[in-house]
C-alpha positions as CSV (number, residue, x, y, z in Angstrom):
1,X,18.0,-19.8,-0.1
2,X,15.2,-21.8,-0.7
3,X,12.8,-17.8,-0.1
4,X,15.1,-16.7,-2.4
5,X,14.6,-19.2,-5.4
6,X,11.0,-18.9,-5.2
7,X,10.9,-14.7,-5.5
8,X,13.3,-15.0,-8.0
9,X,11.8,-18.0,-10.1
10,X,8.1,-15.9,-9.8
11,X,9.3,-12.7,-10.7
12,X,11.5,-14.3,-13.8
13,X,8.1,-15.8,-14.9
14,X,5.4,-12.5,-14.7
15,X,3.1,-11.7,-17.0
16,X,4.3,-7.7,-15.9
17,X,5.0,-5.7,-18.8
18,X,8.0,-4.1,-16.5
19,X,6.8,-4.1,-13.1
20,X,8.9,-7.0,-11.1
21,X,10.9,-7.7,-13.9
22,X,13.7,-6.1,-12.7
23,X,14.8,-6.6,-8.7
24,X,16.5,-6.9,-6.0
25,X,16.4,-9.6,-3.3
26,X,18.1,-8.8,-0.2
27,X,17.4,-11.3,3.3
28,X,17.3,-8.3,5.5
29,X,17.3,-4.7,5.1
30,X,16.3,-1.4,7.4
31,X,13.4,0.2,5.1
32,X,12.9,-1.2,1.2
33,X,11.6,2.3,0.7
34,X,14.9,4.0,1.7
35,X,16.8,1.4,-0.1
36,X,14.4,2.0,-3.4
37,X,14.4,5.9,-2.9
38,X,18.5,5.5,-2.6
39,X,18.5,3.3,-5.8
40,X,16.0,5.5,-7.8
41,X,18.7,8.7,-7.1
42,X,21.0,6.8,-9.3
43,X,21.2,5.7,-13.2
44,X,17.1,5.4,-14.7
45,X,18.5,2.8,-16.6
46,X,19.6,0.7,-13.9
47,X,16.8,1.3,-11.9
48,X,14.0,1.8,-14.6
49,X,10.3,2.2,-13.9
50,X,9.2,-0.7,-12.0
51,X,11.8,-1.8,-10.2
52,X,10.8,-3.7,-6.9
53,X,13.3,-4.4,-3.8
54,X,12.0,-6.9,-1.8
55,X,13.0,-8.4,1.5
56,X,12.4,-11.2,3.9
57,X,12.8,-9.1,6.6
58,X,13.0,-5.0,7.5
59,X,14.4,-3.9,10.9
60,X,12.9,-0.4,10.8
61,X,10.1,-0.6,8.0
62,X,8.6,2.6,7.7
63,X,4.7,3.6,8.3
64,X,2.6,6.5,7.6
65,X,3.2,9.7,9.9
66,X,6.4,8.3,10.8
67,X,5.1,5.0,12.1
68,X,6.9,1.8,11.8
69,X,6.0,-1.2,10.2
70,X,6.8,-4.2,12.0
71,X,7.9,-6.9,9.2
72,X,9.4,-10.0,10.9
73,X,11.6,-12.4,9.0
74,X,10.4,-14.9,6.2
75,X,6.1,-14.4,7.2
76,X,5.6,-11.2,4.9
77,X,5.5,-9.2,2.1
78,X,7.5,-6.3,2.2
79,X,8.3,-4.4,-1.1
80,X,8.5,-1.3,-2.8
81,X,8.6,-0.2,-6.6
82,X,10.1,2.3,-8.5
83,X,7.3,4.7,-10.6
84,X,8.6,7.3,-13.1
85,X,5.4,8.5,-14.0
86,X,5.2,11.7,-16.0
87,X,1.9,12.8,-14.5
88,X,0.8,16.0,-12.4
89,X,1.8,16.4,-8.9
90,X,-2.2,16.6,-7.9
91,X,-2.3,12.9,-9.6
92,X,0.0,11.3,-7.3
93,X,-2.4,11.0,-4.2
94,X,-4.4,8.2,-7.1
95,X,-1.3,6.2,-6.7
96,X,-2.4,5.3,-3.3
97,X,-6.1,4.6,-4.2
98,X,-5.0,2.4,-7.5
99,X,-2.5,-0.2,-5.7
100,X,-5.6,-0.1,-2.7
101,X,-7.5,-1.6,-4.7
102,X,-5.1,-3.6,-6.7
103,X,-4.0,-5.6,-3.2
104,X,-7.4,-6.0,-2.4
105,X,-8.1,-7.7,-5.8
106,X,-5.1,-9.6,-5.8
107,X,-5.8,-11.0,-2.4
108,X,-9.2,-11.6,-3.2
109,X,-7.8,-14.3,-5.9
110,X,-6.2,-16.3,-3.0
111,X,-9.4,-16.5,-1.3
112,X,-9.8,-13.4,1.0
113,X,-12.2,-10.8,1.3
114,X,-10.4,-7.6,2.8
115,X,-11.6,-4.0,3.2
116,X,-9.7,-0.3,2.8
117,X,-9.3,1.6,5.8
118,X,-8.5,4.9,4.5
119,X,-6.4,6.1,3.4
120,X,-4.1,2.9,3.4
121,X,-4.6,0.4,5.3
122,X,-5.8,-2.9,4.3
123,X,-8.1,-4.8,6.7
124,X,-9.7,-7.8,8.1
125,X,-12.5,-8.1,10.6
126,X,-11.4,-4.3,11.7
127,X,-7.5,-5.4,12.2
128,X,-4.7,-4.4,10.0
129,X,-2.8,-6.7,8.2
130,X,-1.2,-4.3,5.2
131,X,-0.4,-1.1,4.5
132,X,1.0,1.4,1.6
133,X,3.5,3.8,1.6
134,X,3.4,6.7,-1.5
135,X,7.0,9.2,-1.3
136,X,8.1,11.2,-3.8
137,X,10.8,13.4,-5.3
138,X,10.1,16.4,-7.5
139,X,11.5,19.7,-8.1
140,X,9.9,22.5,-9.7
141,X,6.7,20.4,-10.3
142,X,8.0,17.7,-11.7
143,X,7.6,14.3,-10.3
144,X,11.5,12.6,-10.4
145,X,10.1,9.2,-9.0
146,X,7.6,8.1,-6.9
147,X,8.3,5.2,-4.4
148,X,5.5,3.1,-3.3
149,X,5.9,0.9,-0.8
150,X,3.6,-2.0,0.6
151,X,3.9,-4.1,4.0
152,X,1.2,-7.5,4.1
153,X,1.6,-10.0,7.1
154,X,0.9,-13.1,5.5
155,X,1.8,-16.2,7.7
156,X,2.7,-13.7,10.9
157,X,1.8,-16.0,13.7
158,X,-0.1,-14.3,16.8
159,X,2.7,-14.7,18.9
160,X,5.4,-12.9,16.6
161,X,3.9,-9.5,17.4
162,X,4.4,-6.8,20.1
163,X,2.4,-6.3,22.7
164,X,0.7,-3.3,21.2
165,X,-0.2,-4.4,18.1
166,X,-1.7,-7.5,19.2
167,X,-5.1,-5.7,19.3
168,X,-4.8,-3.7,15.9
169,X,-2.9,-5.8,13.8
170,X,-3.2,-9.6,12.5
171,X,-2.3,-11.7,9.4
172,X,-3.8,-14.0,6.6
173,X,-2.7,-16.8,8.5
174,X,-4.4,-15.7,12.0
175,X,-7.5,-14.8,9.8
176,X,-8.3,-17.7,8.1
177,X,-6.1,-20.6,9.6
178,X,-3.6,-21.4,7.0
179,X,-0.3,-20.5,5.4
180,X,-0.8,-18.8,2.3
181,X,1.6,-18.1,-0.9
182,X,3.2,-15.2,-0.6
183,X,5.1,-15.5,-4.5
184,X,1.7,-15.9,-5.8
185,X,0.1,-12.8,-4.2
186,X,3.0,-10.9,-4.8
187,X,2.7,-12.1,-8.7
188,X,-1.4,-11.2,-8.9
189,X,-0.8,-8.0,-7.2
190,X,2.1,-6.7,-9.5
191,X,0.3,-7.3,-12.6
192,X,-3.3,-6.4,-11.6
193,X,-1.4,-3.3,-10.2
194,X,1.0,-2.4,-13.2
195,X,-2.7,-3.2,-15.7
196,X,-4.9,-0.2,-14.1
197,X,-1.6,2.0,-13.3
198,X,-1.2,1.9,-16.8
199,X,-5.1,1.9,-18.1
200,X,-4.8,5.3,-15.9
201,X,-2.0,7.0,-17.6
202,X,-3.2,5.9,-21.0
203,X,-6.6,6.9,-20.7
204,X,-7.2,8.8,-17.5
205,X,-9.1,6.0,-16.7
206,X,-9.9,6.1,-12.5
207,X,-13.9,6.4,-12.6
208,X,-14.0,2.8,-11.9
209,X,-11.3,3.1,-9.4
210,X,-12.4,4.8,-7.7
211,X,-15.8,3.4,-7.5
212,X,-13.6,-0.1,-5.9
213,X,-12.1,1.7,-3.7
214,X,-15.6,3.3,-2.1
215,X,-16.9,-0.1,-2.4
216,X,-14.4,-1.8,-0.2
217,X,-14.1,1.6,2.3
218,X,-14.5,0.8,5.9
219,X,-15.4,4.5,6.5
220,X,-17.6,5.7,3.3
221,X,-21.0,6.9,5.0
222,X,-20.4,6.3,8.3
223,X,-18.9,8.1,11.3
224,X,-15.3,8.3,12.1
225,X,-12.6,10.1,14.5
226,X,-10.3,12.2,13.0
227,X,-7.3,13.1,14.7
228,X,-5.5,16.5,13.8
229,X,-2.7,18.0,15.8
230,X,-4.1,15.7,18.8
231,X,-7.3,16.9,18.8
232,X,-10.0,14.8,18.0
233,X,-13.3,15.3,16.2
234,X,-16.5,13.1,15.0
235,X,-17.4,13.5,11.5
236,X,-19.6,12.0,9.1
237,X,-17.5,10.7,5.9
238,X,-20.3,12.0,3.0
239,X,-17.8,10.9,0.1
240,X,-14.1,10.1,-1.2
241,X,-13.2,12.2,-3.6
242,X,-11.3,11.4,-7.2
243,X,-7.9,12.8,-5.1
244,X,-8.2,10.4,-2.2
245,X,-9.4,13.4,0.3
246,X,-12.6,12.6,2.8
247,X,-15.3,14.9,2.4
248,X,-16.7,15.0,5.5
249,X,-19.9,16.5,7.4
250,X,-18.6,17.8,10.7
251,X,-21.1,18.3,13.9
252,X,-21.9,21.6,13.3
253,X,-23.3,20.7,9.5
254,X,-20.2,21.8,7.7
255,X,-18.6,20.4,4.9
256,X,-15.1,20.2,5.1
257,X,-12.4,18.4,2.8
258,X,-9.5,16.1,5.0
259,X,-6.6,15.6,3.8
260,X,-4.7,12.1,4.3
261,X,-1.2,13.4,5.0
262,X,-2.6,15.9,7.8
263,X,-4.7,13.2,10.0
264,X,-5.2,9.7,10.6
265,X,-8.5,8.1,11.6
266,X,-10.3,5.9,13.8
267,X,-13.4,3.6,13.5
């Protein structure tokens, strides 16, 4: 109960235009994307742009490529929001790029310095500790909703994960030594968020998002592993383009664009 009070007291008292003001809390849940794609099927004015479900816990969070996202109880953020953007389907990959950068800022205001792995993982010293989820509906080209969904292990101990991610993954509080406060990054990262979501649908404004986001890459000019269809290859990353594809330099000289929902990558 106490969890409860304080999500619901910060997200009664954000500086959002819309984003967080409207919610739901639950204690535990499967997936907050499947719950916020189920809700964002039903009546827009219910379920308006902006609306976040948030829980203490998810027992099958879900990851890129089909992964899962482990997300133990009470030590994380685990979230998603509702977008109804009227953009172009080619725009929505920027979605993924503009919250990048927005959790990187808003962590950065509670003291840590974190990196993008692309195309959406957030890191520390080379180990995961967040990660974004874009889906979305559309038919005939238009975008219904988008859903985008955001995992950060905040005071995860060391201990409270498996086996196999004890290599890969880690937390705030295994990074720097101390508990950290999760209503407050959740409050920095909902506003910095919502203010260059909409800066970009105002103005088309994503030059300078883009040139964050290549700032804070962990693979802009160096060399990588890409993994396609289990086959793996060593490129060069040249450049991230203004779609959130990796132009890369392959070893035979070519240029070649990737595209993040075909591969993933390794450092």
């Amino acid at each position: 109960m106490e969890r409860k009070l304080s999500y619901v007291s910060t997200l009664e008292n954000l500086n959002t235009c819309c984003f967080g003001k409207t919610f739901l809390y639950l204690p535990t849940i499967d997936s907050t994307n499947i719950k916020a794609k189920e809700l964002a099927n039903q009546d827009q004015s219910k379920y308006p742009n902006g609306f976040l479900i948030i829980s203490e816990e998810q027992t099958n969070g879900k990851g890129r490529l089909g992964r899962t996202w482990h997300s133990p109880s009470g030590c994380g953020l685990w979230f998603s929001l509702i977008l109804r953007p009227n953009i172009n389907l080619v725009d929505i990959p920027k979605i993924t790029l503009i919250s990048a950068v927005a959790l990187c800022d808003s962590l950065k205001n509670s003291g840590v310095d974190s990196q993008i792995k692309w195309p959406n993982d957030i890191l520390i010293n080379n180990k995961k500790i967040a990660g974004i989820l874009t889906e979305m509906s559309s038919l005939n080209s238009i975008v219904n909703f988008v859903i985008l969904g955001i995992g950060l292990n905040v005071n995860t101990k060391a201990s409270q994960f498996p086996l196999e991610l004890k290599e890969t993954a880690s937390s705030l509080f295994i990074e720097y030594g101390n508990n950290f406060d999760k209503s407050k990054i959740l409050a920095d990262f909902l506003y910095i968020f919502e203010d260059l979501w909409f800066k970009f649908l105002t103005n088309g404004s994503f030059d300078h998002i883009l040139a964050k986001y290549k700032e804070t890459s962990t693979v802009l000019h160096k060399k990588v592993k890409i993994i396609n269809a289990g086959k793996e290859s060593l490129v060069f990353v040249k450049d991230i383009t203004e779609d959130g594809s990796l132009l890369v330099v392959t070893a035979d000289g070519d240029e070649k664009l990737i595209i993040s929902g075909e591969v993933s990558l390794r450092l």
